[in-house]
N, C-alpha and C positions, 0 to 999 in steps of 0.2 A: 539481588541488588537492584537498586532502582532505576529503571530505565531514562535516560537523559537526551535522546535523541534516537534516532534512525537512520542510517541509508538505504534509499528503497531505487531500487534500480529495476527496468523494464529490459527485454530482452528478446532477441525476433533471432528464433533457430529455427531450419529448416527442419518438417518431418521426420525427413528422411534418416538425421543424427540420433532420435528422441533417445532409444535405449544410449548411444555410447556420450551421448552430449552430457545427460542424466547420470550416469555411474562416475561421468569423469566428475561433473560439479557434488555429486554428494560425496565422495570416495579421494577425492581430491581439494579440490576449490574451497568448500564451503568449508573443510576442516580447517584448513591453512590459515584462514581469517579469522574463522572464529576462535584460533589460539592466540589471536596478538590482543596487546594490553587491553586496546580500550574496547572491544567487540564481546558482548553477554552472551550472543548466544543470536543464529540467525532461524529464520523461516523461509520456505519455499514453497511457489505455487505456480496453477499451470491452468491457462485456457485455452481447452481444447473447442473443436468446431462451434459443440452446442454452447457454448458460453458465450464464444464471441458473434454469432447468431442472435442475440439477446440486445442488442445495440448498446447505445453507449460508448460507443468507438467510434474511431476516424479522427479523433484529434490530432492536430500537428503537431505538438507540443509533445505528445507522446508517443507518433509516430502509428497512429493508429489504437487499436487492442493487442500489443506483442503476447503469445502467447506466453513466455515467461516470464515470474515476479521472484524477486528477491529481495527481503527485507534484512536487515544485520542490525540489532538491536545495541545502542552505544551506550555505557557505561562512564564515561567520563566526562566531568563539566566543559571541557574546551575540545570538543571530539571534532571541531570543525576547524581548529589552529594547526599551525606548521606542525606540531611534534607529531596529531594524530595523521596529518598528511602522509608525514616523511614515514609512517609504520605502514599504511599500504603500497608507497612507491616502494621502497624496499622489499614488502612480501611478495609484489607482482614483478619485479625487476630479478629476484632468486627463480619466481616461478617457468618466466619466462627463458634467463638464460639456462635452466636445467631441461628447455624443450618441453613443458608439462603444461603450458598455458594452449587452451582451446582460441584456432583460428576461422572456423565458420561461423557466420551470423557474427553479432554484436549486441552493445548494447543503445536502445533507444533511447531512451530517460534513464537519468541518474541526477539525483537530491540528494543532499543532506538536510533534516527537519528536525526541531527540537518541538520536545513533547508541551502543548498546549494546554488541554485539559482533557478528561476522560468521563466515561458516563459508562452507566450502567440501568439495565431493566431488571426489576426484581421478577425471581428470586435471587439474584446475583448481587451478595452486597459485600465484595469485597474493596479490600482500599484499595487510594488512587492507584500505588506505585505496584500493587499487584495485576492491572487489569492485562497489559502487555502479555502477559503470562496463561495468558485464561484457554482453553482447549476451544478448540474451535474446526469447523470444517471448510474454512475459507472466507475470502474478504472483498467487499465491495469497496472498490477505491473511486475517492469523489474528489475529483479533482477539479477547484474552478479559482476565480477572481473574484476582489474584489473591483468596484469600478474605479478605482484611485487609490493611493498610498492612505488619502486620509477616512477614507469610507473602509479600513479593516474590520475597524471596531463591529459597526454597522453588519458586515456581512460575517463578523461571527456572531453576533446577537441571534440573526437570524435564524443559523443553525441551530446556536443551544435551544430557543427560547420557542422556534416554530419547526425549523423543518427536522430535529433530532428528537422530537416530541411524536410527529409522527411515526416517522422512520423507526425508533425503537419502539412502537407499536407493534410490527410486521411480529408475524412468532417465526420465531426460529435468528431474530434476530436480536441477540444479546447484550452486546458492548460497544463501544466504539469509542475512537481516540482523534483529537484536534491538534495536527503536528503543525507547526506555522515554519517556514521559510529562515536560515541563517543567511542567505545570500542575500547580502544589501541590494542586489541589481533585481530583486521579484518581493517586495516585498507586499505585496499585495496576492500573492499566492496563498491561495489557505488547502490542505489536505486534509480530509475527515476518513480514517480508515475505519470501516463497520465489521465488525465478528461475524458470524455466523455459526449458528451451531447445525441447523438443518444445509442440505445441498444449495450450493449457490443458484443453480437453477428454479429450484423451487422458491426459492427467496424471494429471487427476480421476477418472479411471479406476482408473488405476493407484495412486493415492493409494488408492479404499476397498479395494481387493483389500490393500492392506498393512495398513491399520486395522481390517480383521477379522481377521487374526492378533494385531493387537496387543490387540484387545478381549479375545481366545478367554483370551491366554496373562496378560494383568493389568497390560499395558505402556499400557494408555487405560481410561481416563479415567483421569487425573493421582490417583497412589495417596493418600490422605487428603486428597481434593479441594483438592489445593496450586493446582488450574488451573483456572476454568471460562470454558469457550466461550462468546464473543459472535456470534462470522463467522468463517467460512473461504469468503473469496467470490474465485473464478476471474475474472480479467480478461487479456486479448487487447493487445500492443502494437499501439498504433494507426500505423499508417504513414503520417506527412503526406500529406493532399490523396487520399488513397485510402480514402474511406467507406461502400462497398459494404458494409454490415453487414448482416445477417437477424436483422430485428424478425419 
């Protein structure tokens, strides 16, 4: 089914929970949601030390680099109206009064985004509404502004047409998807989520060796600041019930 949106939510847990925080959300949590109407199917990811060592963190906005990411993929046209509201208060309202909802840490950032446009590096040519779908080893999230409501357009030019040109250059980095803002109050927020198929580490690598040519040559930062950065933060797909992570 074709993907219509996202909710991608940040998440700051303490170390010291990771195994019981981790079996409660995949063993629990992540099923409960991903059974109501308008929810496909979610993903989960985790940045341990060496990821968040990589910069790209410290924004306010998202409360730093939490080390957990959770994305829940939405299937329905109006996944941001009362009726899809009223399916998660109710799911976390049964959850909570039967004592099963997790009370350490929280969460940092939480959006709802509806799907923009998608892109792909060949050999990878499948359709749009398949790319959400694609196997992957984790995802660089780039999160910034544009400099005004009316300069959008502008600083997604940028993206497709210069700095997604580079960026899926890096190898190992495959796909990526342009979710734009349903809250009238940010509408100048733009979200670019990048695939990866190689370690996000190694990515991240290979990401600054191409953004210092692109700094040298005038292709970054976004030419008559049509773009400013908030986060570009690496995160690792989490493999059900395997939480061997290095805090």
């Amino acid at each position: 089914m074709e993907v219509k949106g996202i909710l991608l939510a940040m998440l700051e847990i303490d170390p010291e929970y990771t195994e019981e925080y981790n079996r409660w959300y995949d063993l629990d949590h992540l099923a409960e949601h991903i059974s109501k109407a308008d929810v496909l199917t979610a993903k989960r990811y985790v940045a341990p030390r060496d990821l968040q060592d990589l910069g790209g963190g410290g924004a306010e906005l998202t409360g730093g680099h939490p080390p957990y990411l959770t994305m829940y993929y939405l299937g329905i046209d109006d996944f941001a109206g009362e009726d899809a509201a009223a399916l998660w208060t109710t799911k976390d309202r049964g959850i909570i009064k039967a004592g099963r909802f997790w009370r350490r840490g929280g969460v940092t950032f939480v959006r709802r985004f509806c799907v923009g446009e998608t892109f792909t590096r060949p050999p990878v040519l499948v359709s749009d509404e398949a790319v959400p779908y694609l196997a992957h080893r984790g995802v660089l999230v780039a999160l910034g502004r544009a400099p005004s409501a009316d300069r959008v357009e502008d600083a997604r030019r940028w993206w497709r047409d210069t700095h997604l040109v580079d960026l899926l250059a890096v190898e190992g980095l495959r796909s990526a998807i342009r979710f734009d803002p349903v809250d009238d109050d940010e509408p100048d927020l733009l979200l670019h989520l990048l695939f990866v198929t190689d370690d996000p580490a190694v990515v991240m690598a290979r990401v600054e060796h191409v953004m210092r040519y692109s700094r040298a040559v005038g292709r970054y930062p976004a030419h008559g600041g049509a773009y400013e950065e908030i986060a570009f933060l690496p995160y690792r797909t989490i493999v059900p019930l395997d939480y061997d992570f290095e805090w």
